[in-house]
C-alpha positions as CSV (number, residue, x, y, z in Angstrom):
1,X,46.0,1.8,-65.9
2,X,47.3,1.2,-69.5
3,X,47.9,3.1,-72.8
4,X,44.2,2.4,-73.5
5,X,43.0,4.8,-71.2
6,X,44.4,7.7,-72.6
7,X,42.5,8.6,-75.4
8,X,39.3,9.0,-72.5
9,X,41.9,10.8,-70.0
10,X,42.9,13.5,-72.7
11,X,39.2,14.0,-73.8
12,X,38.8,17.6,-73.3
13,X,42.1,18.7,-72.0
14,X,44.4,21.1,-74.4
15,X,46.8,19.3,-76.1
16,X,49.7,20.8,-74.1
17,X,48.2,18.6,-71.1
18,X,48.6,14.8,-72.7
19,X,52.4,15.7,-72.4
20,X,51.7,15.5,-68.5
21,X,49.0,12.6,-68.6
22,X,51.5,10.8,-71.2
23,X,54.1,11.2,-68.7
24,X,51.8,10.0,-65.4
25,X,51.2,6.8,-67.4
26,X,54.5,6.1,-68.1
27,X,55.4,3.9,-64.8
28,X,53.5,1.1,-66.9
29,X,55.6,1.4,-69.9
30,X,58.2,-0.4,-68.4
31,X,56.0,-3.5,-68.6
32,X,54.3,-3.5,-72.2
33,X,57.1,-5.8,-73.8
34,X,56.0,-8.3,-71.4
């Protein structure tokens, strides 16, 4: 799972929700200056 994704995983939802989704993605974040 990467930052790509989350244009198809908020597709739908209300905008208050990509706050969670945003914050479910963000154990990879740690690894995109690698």
């Amino acid at each position: 799972i990467n930052y790509s994704l989350m244009a198809r995983l908020i597709e739908g939802h209300m905008l208050a929700d990509t706050v969670a989704v945003l914050g479910s993605l963000n154990i990879v974040a740690g690894e995109l200056d690698r």
